[in-house]
PQR file with spaces between the fields and no chain letter, atoms N, CA, C, O and H, PARSE charges and radii, in Angstrom:
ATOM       1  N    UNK     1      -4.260   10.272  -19.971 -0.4000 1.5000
ATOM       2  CA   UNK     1      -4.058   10.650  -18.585 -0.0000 2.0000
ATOM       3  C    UNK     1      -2.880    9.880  -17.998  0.5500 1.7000
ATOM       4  O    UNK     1      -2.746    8.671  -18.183 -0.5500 1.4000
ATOM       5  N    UNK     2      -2.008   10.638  -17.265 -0.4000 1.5000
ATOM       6  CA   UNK     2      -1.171    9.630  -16.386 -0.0000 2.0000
ATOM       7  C    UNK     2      -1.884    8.736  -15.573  0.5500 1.7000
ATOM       8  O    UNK     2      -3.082    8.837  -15.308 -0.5500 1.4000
ATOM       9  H    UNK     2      -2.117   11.620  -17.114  0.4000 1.0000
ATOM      10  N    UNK     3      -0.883    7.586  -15.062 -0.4000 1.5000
ATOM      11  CA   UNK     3      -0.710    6.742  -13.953 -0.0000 2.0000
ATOM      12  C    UNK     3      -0.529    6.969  -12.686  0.5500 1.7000
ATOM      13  O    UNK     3       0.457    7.690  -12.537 -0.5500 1.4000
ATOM      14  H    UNK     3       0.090    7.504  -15.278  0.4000 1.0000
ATOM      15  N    UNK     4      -1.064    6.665  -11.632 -0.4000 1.5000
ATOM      16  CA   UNK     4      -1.085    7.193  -10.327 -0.0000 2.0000
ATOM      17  C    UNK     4      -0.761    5.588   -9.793  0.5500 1.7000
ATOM      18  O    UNK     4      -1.141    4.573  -10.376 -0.5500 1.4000
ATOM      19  H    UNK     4      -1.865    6.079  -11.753  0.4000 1.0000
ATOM      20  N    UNK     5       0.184    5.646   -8.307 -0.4000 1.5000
ATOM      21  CA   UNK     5       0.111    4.508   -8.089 -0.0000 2.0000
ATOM      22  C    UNK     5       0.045    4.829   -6.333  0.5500 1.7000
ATOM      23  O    UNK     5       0.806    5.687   -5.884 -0.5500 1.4000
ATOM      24  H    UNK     5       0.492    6.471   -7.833  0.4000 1.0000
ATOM      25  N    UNK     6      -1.023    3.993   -5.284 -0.4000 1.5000
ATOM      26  CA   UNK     6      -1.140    4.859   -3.944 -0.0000 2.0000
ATOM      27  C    UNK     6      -1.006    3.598   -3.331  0.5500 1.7000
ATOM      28  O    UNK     6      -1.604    2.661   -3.859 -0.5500 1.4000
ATOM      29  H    UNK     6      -1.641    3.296   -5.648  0.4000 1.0000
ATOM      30  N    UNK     7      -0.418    3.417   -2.440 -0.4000 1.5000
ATOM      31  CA   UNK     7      -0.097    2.411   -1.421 -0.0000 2.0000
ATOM      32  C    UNK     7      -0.199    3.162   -0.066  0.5500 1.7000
ATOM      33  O    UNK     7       0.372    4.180    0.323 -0.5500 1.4000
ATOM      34  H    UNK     7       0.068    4.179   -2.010  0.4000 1.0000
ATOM      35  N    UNK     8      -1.146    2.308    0.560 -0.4000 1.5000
ATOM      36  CA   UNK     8      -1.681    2.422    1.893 -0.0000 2.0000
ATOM      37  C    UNK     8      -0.443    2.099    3.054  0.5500 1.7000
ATOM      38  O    UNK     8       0.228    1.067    3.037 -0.5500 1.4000
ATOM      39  H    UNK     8      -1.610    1.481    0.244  0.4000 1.0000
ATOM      40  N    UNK     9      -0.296    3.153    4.013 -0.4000 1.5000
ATOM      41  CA   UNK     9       1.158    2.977    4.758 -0.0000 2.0000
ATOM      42  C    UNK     9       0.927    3.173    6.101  0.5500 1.7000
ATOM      43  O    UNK     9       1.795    3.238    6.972 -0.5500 1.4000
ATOM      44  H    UNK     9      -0.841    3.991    4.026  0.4000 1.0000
ATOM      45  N    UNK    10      -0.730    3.300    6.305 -0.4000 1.5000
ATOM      46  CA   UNK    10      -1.079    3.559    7.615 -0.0000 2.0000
ATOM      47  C    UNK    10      -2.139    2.903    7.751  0.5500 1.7000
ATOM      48  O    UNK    10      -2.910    2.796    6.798 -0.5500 1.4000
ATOM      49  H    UNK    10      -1.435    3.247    5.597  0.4000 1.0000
ATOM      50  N    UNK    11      -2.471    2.181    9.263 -0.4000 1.5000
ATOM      51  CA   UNK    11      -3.592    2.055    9.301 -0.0000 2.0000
ATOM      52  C    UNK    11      -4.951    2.578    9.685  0.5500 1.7000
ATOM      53  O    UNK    11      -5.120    3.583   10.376 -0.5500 1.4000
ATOM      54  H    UNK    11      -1.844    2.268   10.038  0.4000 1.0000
ATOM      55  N    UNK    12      -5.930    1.802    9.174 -0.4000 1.5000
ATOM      56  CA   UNK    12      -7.447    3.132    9.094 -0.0000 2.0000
ATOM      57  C    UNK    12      -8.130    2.894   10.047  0.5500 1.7000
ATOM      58  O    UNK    12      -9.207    3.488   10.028 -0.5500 1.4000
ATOM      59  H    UNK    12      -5.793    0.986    8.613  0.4000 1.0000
ATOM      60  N    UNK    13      -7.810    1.744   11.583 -0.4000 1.5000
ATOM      61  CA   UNK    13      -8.261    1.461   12.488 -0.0000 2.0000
ATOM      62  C    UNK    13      -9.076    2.700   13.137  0.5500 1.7000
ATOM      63  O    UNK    13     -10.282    2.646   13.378 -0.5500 1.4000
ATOM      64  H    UNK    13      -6.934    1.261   11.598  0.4000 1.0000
ATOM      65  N    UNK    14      -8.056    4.092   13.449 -0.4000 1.5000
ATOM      66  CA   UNK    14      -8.546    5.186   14.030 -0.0000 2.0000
ATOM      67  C    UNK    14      -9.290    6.041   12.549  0.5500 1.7000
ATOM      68  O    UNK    14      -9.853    7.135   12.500 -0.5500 1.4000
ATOM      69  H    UNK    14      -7.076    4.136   13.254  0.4000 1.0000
ATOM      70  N    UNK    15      -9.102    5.354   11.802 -0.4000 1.5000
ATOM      71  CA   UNK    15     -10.135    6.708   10.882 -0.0000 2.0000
ATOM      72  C    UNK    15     -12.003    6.628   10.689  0.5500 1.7000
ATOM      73  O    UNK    15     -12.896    5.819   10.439 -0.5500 1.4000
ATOM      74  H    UNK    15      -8.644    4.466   11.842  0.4000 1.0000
ATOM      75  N    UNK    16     -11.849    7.660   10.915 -0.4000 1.5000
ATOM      76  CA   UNK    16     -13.630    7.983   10.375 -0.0000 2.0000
ATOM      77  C    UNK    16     -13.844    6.672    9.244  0.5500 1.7000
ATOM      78  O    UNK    16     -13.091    5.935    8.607 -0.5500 1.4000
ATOM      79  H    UNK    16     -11.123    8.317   11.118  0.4000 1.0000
ATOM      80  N    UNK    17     -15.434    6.862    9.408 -0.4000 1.5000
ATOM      81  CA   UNK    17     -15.767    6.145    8.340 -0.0000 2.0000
ATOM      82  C    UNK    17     -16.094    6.300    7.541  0.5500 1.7000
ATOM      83  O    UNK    17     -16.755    5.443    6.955 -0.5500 1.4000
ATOM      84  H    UNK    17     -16.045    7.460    9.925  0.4000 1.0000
ATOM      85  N    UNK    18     -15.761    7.817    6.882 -0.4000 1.5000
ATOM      86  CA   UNK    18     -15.564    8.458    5.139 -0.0000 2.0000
ATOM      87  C    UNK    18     -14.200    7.783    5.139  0.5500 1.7000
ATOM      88  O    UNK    18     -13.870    7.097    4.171 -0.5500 1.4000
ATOM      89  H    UNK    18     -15.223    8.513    7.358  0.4000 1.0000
ATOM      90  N    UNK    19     -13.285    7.971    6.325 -0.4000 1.5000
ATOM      91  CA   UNK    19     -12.039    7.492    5.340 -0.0000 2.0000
ATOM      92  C    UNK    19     -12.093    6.649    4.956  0.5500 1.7000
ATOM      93  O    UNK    19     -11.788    6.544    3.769 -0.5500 1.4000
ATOM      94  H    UNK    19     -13.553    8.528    7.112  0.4000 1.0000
ATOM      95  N    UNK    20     -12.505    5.517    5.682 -0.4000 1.5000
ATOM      96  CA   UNK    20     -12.565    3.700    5.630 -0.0000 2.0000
ATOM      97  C    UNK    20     -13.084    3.882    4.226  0.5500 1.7000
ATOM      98  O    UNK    20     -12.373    3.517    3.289 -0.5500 1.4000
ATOM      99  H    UNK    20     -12.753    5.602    6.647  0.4000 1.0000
ATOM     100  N    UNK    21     -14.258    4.413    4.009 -0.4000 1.5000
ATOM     101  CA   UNK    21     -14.928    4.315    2.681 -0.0000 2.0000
ATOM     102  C    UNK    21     -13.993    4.852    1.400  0.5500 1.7000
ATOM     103  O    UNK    21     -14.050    4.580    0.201 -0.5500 1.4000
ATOM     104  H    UNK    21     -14.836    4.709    4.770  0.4000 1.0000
ATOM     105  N    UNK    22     -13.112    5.726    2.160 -0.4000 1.5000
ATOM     106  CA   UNK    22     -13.207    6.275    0.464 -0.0000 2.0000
ATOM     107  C    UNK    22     -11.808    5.638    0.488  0.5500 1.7000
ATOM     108  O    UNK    22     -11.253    5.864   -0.587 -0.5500 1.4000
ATOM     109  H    UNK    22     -13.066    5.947    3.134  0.4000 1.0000
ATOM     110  N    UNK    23     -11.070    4.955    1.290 -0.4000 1.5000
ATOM     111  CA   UNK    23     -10.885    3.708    0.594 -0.0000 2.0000
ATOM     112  C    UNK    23     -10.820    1.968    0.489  0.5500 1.7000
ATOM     113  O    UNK    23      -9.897    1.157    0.416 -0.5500 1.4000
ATOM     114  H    UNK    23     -11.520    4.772    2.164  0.4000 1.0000
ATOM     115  N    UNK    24     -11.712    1.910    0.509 -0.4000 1.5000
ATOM     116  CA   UNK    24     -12.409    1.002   -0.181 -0.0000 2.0000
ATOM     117  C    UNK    24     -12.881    1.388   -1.440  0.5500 1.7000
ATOM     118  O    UNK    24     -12.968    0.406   -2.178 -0.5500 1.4000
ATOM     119  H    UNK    24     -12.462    2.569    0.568  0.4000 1.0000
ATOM     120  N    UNK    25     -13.360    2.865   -2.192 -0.4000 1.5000
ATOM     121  CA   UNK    25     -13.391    3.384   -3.400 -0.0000 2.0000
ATOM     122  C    UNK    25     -12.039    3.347   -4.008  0.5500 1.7000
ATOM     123  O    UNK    25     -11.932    3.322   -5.234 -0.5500 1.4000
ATOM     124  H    UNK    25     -13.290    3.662   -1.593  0.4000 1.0000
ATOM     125  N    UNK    26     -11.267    3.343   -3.434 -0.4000 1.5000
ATOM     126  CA   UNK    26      -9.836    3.566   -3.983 -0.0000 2.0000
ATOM     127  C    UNK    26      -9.488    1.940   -4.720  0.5500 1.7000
ATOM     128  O    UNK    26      -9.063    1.495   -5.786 -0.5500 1.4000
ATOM     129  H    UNK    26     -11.353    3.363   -2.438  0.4000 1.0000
ATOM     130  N    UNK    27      -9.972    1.432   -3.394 -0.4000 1.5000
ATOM     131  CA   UNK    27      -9.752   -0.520   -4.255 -0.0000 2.0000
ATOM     132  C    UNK    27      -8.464   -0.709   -3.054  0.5500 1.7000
ATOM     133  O    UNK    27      -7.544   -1.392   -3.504 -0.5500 1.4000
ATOM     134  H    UNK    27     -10.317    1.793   -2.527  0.4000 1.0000
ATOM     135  N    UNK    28      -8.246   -0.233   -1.639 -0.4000 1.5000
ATOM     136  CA   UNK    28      -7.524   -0.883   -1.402 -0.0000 2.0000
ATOM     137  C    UNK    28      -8.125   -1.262   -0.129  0.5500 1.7000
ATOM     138  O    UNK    28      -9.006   -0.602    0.422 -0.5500 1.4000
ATOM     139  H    UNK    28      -8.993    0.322   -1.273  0.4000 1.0000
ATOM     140  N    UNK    29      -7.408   -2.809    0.515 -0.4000 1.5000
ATOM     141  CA   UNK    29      -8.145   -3.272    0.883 -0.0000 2.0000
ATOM     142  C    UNK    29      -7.485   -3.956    2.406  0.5500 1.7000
ATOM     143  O    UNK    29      -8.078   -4.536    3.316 -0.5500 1.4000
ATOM     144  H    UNK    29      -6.693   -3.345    0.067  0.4000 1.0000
ATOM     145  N    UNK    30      -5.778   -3.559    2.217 -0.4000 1.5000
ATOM     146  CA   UNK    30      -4.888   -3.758    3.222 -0.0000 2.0000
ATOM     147  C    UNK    30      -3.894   -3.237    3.202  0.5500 1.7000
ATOM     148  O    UNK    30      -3.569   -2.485    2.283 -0.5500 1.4000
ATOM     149  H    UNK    30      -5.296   -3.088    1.478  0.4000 1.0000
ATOM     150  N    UNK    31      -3.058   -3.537    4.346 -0.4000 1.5000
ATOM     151  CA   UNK    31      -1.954   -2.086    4.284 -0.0000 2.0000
ATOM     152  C    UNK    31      -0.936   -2.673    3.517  0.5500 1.7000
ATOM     153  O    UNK    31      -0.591   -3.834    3.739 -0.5500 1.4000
ATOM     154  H    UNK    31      -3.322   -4.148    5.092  0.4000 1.0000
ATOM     155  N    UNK    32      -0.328   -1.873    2.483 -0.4000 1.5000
ATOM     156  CA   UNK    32       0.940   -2.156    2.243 -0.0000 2.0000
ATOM     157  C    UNK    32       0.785   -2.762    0.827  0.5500 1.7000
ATOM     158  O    UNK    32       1.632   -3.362    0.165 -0.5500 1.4000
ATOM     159  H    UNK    32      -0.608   -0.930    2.302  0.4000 1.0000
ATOM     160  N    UNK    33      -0.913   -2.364    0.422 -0.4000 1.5000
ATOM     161  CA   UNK    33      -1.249   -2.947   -1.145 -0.0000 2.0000
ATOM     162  C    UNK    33      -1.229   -1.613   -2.037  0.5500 1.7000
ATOM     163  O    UNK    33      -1.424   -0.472   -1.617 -0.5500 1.4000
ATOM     164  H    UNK    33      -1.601   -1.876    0.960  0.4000 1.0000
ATOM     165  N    UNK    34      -1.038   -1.878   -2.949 -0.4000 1.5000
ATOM     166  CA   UNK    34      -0.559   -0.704   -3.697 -0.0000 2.0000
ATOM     167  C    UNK    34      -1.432   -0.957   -5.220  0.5500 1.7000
ATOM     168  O    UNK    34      -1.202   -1.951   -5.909 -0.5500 1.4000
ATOM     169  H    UNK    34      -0.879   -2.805   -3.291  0.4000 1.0000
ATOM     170  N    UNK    35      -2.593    0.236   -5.671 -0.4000 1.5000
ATOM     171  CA   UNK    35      -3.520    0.368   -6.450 -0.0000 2.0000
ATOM     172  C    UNK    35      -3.280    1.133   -7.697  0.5500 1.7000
ATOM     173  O    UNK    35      -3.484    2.299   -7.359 -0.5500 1.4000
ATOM     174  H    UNK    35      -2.781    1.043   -5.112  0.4000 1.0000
ATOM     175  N    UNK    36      -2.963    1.120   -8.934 -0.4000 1.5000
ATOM     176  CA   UNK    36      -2.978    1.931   -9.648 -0.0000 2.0000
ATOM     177  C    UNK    36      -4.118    2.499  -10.247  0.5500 1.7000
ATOM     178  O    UNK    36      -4.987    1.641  -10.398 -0.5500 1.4000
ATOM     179  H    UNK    36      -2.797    0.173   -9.208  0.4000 1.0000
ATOM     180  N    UNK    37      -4.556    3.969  -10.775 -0.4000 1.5000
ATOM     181  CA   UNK    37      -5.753    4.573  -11.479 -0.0000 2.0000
ATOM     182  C    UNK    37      -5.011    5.534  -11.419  0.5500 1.7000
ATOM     183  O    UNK    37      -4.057    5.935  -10.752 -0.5500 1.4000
ATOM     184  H    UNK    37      -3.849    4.666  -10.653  0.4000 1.0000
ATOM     185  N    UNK    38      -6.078    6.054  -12.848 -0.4000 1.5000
ATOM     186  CA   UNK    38      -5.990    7.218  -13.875 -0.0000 2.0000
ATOM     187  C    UNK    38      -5.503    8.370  -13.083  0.5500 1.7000
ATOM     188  O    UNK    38      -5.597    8.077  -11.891 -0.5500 1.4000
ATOM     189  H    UNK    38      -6.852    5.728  -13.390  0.4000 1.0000
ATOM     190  N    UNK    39      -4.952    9.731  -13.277 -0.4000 1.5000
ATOM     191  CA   UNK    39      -4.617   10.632  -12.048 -0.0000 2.0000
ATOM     192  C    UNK    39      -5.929   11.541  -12.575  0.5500 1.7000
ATOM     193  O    UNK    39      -5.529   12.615  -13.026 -0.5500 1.4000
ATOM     194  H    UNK    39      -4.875    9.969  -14.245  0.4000 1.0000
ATOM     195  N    UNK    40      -7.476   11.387  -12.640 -0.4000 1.5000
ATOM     196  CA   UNK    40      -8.516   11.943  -13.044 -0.0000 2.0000
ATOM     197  C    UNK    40      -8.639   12.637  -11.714  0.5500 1.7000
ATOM     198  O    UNK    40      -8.027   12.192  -10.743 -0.5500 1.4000
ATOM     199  H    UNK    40      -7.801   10.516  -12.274  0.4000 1.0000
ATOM     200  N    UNK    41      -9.587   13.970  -11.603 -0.4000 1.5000
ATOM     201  CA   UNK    41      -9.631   15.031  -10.820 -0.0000 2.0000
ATOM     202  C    UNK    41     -10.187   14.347   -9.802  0.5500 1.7000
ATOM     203  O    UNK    41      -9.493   14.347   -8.785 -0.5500 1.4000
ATOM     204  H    UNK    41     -10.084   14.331  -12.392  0.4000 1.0000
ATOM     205  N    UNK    42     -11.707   13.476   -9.701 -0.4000 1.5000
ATOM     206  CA   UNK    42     -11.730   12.478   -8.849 -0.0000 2.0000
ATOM     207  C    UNK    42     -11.332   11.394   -7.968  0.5500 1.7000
ATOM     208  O    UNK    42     -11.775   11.172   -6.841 -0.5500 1.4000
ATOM     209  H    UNK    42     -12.271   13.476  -10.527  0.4000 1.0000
ATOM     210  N    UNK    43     -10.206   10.568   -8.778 -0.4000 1.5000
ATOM     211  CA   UNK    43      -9.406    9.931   -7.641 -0.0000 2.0000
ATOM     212  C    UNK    43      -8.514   11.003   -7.223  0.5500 1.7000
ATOM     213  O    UNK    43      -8.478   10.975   -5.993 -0.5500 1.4000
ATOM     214  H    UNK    43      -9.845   10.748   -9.693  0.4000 1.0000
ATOM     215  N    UNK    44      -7.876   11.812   -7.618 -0.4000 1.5000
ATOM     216  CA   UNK    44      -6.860   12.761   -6.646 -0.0000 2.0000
ATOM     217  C    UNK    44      -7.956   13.362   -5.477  0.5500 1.7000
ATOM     218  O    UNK    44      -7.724   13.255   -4.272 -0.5500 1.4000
ATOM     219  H    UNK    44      -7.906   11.835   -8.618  0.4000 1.0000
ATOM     220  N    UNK    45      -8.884   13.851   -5.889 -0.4000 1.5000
ATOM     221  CA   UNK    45      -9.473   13.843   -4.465 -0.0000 2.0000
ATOM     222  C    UNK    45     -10.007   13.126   -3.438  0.5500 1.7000
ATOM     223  O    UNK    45     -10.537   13.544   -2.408 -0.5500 1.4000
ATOM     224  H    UNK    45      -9.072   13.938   -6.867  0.4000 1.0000
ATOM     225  N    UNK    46      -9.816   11.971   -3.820 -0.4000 1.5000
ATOM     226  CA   UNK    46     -10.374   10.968   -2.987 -0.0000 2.0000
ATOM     227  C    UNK    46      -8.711   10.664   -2.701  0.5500 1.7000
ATOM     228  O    UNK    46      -8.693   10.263   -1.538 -0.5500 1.4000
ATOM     229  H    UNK    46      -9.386   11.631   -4.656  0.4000 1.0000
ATOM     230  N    UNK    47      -7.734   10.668   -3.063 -0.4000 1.5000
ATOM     231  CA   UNK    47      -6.817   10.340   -2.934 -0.0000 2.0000
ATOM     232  C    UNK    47      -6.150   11.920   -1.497  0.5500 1.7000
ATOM     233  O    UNK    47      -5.461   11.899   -0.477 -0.5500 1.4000
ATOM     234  H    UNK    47      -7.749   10.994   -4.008  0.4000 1.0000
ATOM     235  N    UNK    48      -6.684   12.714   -2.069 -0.4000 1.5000
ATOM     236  CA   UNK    48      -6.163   13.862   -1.195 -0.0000 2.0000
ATOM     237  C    UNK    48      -7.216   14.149    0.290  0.5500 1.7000
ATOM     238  O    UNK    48      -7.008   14.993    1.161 -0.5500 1.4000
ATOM     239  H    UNK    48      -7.243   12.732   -2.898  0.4000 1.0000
ATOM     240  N    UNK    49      -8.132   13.358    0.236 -0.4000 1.5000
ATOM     241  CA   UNK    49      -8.960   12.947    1.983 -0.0000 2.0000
ATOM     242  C    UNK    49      -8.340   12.416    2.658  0.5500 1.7000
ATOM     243  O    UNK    49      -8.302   12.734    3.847 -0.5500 1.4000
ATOM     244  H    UNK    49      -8.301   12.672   -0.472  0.4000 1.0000
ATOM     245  N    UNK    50      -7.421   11.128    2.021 -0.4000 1.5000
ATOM     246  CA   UNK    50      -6.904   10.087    2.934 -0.0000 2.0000
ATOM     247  C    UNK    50      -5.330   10.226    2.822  0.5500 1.7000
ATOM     248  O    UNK    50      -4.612    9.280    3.146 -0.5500 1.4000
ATOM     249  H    UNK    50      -7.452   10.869    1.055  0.4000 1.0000
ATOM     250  N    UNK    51      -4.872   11.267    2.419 -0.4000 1.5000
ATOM     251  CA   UNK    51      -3.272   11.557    2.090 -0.0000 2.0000
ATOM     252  C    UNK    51      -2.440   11.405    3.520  0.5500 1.7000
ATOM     253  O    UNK    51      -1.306   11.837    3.723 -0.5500 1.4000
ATOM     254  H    UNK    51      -5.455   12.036    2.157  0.4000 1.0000
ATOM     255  N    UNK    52      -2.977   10.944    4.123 -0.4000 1.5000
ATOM     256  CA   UNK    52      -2.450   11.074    6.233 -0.0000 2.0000
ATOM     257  C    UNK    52      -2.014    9.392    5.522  0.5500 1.7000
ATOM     258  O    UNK    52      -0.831    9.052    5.543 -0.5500 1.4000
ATOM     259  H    UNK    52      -3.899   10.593    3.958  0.4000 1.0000
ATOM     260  N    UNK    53      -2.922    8.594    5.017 -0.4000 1.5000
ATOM     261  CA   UNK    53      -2.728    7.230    5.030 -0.0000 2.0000
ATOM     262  C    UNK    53      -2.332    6.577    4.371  0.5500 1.7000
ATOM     263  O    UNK    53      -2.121    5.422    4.742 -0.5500 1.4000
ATOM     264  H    UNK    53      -3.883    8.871    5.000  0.4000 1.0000
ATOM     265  N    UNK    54      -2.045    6.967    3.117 -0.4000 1.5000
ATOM     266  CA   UNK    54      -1.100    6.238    2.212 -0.0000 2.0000
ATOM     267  C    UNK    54      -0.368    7.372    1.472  0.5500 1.7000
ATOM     268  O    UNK    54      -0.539    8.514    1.899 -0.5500 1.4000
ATOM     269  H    UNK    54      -2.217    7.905    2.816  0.4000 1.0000
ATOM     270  N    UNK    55       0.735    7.098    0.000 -0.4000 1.5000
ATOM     271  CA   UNK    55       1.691    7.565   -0.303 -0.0000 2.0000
ATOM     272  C    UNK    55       1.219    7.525   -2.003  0.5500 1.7000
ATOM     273  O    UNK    55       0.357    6.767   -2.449 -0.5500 1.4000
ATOM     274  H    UNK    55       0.874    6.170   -0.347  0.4000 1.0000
ATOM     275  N    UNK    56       1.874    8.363   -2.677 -0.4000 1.5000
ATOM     276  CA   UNK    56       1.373    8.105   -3.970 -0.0000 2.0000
ATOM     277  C    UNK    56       2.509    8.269   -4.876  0.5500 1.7000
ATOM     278  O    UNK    56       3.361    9.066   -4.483 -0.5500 1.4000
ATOM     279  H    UNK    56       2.574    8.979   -2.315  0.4000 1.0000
ATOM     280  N    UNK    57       2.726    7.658   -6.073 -0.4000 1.5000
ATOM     281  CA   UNK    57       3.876    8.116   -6.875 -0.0000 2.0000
ATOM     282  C    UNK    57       3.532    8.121   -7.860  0.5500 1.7000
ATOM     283  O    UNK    57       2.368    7.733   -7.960 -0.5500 1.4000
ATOM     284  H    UNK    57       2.034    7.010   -6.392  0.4000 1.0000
ATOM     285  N    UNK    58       4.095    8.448   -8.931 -0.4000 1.5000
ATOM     286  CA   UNK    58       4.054    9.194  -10.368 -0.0000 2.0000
ATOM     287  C    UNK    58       3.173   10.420  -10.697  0.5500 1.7000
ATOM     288  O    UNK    58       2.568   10.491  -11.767 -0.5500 1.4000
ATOM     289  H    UNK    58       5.040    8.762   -8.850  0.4000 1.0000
ATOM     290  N    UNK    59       3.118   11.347   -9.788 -0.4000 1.5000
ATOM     291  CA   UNK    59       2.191   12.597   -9.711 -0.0000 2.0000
ATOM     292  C    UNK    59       3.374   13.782  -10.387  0.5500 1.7000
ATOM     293  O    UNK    59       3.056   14.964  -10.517 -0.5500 1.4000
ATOM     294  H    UNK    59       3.609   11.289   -8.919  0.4000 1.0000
């Protein structure tokens, strides 16, 4: 599987608290930290809830 790499570029002050959660599933934990995982059908969707809030590269 490829490499996914998502760095958080917004903050989650105003977000729901699925977003907050799903990431914290993601593993990130402040702005401007940047997480790598598998590009598995699961993190892209957890990755594509919170796509308002961070950025992703190698897709």
């Amino acid at each position: 599987m490829a490499k996914i790499k998502v760095k958080q570029i917004k903050s989650k002050i105003n977000s729901t608290l699925r977003q907050k959660r799903t990431l914290e599933a993601l593993g990130i934990k402040k702005m401007q930290q940047v997480v790598e995982h598998e590009a598995t059908p699961q993190i892209l969707g957890m990755v594509n809830k919170v796509s308002h809030l961070v950025t992703v590269e190698g897709l």
